[in-house]
Residue, then its C-alpha position, 0 to 999 in steps of 0.5 A: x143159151x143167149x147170143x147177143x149180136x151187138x154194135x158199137x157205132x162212132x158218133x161222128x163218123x158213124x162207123x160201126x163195129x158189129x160182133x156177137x157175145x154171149x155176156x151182156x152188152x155192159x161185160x162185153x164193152x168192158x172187155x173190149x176197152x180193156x184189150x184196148x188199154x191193153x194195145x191190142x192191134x184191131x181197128x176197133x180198139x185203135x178207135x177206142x184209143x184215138x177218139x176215146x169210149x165216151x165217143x161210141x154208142x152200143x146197142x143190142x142188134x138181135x138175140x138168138x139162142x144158136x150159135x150157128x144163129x149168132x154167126x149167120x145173124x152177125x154176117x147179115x149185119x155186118x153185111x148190112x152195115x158194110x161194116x167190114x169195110x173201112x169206110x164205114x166200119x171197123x170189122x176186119x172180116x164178113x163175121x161168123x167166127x171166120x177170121x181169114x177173110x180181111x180187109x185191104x187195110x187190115x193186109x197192109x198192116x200185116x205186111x207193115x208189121x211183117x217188114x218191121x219184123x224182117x229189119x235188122x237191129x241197125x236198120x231200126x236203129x236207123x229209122x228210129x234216128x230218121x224218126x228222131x231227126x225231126x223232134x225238138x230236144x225237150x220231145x226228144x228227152x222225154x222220149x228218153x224219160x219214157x224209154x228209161x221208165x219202161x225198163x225190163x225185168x231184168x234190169x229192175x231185178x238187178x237194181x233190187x239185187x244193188x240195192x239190197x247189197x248197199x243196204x246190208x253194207x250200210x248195216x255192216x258198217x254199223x259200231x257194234x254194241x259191246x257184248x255184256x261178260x257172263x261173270x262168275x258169282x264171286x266176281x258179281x259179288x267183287x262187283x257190289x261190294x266195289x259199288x257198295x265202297x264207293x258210296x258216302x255214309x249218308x247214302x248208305x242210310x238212305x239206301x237202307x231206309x229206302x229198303x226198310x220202306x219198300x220191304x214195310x210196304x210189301x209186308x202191308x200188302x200181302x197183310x191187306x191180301x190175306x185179310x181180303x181172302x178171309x173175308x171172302x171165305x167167311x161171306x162164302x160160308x153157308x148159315x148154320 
């Protein structure tokens, strides 16, 4: 198996971000641009979202085939590149896979998000409006407008739930079609000697001349039908 020390350097600032994989270096940036879009808290990836990925270059280090190797070799370039400083890079440790030893900055952030965890719901309530207090009404309606958009399952859930209850309402009030009566034959029979009354005599006659065509038509087809099928069988006959 091959480990790839890797590095990703900031074209303008030129820090850099050194880590080890055992994918290729295409995969392993794909991956880490994802956990960017994704939000992930790492100095690395909060470059990512401020400069953009077109802003960085990567390149391939040195390959070993240990992981013990991969660990010593990313703590010597790490080392090297001072890059678990913040000056000149984003790592938050010396490497190696040993993630205790951080950075002051990564600390402070820590201890920031840790405050932000221990305020209560009316203290952030309060920062929010002191954050607020400075914006323009339009910036402040689109911050409205977003908050709006991310609403949580729950509340989509129960707006799926109203919708589907308005939608069965909507057909309930529908004008039902009339339901056809099963008749008995006599009344079927009642039925069509009524119809048959109300009719003219020179509508009776076109309807049986209608009648008489249609059963003559019928008749010729099943005449053409039964000739095709002797001619068939006299083709199919073998010569004596």
């Amino acid at each position: 198996m091959t480990f790839t020390i890797y590095c990703h350097t900031h074209r303008d600032s030129k820090k850099r971000y050194v880590g080890q994989t055992r994918r290729t270096l295409r995969v392993r940036w794909c991956q880490l641009k994802g956990e960017a879009r994704r939000g992930k808290e790492h100095p690395f990836y909060d470059a990512i979202r401020e400069f953009g990925a077109e802003a960085f270059d990567g390149e391939i280090l040195e390959q070993v085939s240990t992981l013990d190797g991969a660990n010593e070799s990313e703590i010597k370039w790490i080392a090297h590149y001072r890059s678990n400083e913040t000056e000149f890079g984003y790592n938050v440790a010396r490497g190696g896979n040993v993630g205790t030893q951080k950075t002051d900055g990564v600390r402070r952030t820590v201890a920031a998000l840790a405050r932000e965890a221990a305020l209560s719901p009316e203290q952030k309530t309060a920062r929010a409006m002191l954050g607020l207090a400075g914006l323009s009404p339009e910036e402040r309606s689109e911050i409205a407008r977003r908050r709006e958009a991310k609403q949580p399952r729950k509340a989509r859930v129960e707006k799926m739930a109203k919708a589907y209850v308005f939608a069965r309402q909507a057909i309930a009030r529908r004008p039902k079609k009339p339901r056809r009566l099963l008749l008995t034959p006599e009344q079927r029979r009642e039925r069509v000697l009524a119809r048959e009354a109300r009719k003219t005599p020179e509508q009776r006659s076109e309807a049986v001349r209608k009648g008489h065509l249609k059963r003559s038509q019928a008749a010729k087809d099943a005449a053409v039908e039964r000739m095709a099928v002797v001619n068939r069988g006299k083709r199919r006959k073998p010569k004596g």
